[in-house]
C-alpha positions in Angstrom: -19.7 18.5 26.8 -17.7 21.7 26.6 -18.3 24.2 29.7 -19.5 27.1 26.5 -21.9 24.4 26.3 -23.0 23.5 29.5 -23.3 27.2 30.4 -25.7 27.5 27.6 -27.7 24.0 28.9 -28.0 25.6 32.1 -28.9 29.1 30.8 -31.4 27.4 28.8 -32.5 25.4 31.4 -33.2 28.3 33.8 -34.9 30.2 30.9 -37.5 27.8 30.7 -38.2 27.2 34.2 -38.8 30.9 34.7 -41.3 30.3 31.4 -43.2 28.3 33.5 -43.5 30.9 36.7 -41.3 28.9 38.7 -39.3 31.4 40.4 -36.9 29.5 42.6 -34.7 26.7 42.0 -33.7 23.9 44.2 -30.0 25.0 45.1 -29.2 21.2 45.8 -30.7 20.2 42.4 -28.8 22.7 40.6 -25.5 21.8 42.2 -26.5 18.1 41.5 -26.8 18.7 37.7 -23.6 20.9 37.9 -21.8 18.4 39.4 -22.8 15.6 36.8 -22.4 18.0 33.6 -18.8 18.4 35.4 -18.3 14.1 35.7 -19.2 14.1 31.5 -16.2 16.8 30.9 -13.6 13.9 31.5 -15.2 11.2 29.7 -15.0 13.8 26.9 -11.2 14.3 26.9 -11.0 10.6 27.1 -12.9 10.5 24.2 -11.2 12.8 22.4 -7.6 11.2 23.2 -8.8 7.6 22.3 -9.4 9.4 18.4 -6.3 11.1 18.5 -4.5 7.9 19.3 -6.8 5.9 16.8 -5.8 8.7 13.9 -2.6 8.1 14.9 -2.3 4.5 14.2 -4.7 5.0 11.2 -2.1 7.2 9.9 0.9 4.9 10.5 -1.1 1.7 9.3 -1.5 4.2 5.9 2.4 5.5 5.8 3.4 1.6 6.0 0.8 0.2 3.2 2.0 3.4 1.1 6.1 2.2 1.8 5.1 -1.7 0.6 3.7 -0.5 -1.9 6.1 1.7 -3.1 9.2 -1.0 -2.5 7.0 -3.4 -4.7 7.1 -1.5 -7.7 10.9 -1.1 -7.4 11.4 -4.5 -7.2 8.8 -4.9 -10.2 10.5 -1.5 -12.4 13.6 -3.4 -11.6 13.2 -6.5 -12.7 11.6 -5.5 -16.2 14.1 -3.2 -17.0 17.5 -5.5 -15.7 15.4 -8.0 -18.3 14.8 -5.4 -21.0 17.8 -3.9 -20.8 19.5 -7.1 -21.0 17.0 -8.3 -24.3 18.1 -5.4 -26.4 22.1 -6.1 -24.8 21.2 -9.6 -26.8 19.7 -8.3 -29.6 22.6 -5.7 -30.1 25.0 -8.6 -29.9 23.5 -11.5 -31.7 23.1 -8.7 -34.5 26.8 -8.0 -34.2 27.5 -12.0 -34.5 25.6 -12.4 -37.6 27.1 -9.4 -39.1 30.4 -11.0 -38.8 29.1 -14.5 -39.9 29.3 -16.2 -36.2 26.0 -17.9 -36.4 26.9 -20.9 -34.2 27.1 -17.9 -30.9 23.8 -16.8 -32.6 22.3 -20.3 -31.8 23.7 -20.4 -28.3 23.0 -17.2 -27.7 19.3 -17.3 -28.5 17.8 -19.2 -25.3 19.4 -16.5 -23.1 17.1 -13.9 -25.3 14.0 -16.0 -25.1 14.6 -16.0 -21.5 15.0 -12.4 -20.7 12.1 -11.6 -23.4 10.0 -14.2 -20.9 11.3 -12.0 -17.6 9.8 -8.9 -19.4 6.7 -10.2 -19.6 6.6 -12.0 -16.7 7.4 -8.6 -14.8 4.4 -7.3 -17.3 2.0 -9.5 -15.9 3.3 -8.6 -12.0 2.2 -5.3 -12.9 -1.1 -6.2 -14.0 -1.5 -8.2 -11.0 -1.2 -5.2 -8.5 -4.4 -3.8 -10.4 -6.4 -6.6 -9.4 -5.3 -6.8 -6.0 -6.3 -2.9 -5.5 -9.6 -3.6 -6.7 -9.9 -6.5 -4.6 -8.7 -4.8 -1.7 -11.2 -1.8 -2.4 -13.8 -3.9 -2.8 -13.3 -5.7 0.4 -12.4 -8.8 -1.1 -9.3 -9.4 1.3 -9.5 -12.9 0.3 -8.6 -12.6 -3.3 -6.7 -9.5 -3.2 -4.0 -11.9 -1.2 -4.2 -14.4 -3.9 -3.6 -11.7 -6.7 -1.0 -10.5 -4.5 0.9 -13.7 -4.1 0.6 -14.2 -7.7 2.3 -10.6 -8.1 4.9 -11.8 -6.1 5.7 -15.2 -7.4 6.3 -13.6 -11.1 8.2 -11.0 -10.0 10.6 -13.6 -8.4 10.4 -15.8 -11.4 10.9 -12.6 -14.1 13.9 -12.3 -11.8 14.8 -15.8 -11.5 14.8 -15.8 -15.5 17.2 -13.0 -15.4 19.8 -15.1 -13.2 19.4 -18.2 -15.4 19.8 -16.2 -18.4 22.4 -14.6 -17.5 24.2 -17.8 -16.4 23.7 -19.1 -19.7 25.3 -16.3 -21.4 28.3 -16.9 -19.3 28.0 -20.8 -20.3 28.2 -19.5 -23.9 31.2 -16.8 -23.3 33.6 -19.5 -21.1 33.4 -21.3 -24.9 34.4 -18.8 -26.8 
């Protein structure tokens, strides 16, 4: 209790004992309750520095969730667009090859594109993956929300796991030609 307010208590207090005609007050009684509204002012600050320290943390839990978060959809923007960007690298050249009438590269050229066409998707369905887990976390469904999670994970690895076998394929194919 602040001391505004236990000036007030005790104003009050006094107020309504002189309501009821009592015109003296027991000095040891008054002193008593003084002296315990004083112990409570403590307790108080206590209080009050346990819920600071409690925001505190709160707030650091938040800032951490809000960094993992935000290094999980790099990773994610990361691995579709190394995958997309190296689908329409493919597609440029295997449009190149059958211009000039190479269609055996075309051949050997056309896993590595089904493979980074699978890493964009794969890195599609991470993304759709984090929605679930949000609304399994909001929902309280901690459970679940960790298995969506891990499934998030898992094809984001693999959409970049198909980017590194693709890619060595491609160089399988260039050491030919």
């Amino acid at each position: 209790m602040k001391q505004t307010e236990q000036i007030t208590k005790l104003r009050e207090e006094l107020i309504n004992l002189k309501e009821n005609n009592q015109i003296s007050v027991n000095v040891d009684d008054l002193l008593d309750y003084i002296d315990y509204s004083n112990k409570q002012i403590p307790n108080e600050k206590k209080d009050n520095l346990l819920k600071e320290r409690l925001q505190h943390q709160s707030n650091i839990s938040i800032e951490m969730l809000k960094s993992v978060i935000q290094s999980g959809q790099n990773v994610m923007k990361t691995a579709l667009f190394i995958n997309a960007g190296a689908a329409i690298s493919m597609l440029t050249l295997i449009s190149n090859l059958i211009g000039k009438n190479e269609k055996i590269y075309v051949n050997a050229l056309s896993t590595p594109l089904l493979i980074f066409v699978l890493g964009v998707l794969l890195s599609a369905c991470a993304y759709g993956t984090t929605y679930f887990t949000q609304a399994f976390y909001s929902n309280q469904k901690i459970t679940k929300g960790n298995v969506s999670n891990a499934i998030s994970i898992i094809l984001t690895i693999t959409s970049l796991s198909a980017f590194t076998i693709a890619s060595y394929c491609i160089y399988t194919v260039l050491i030919k030609i």
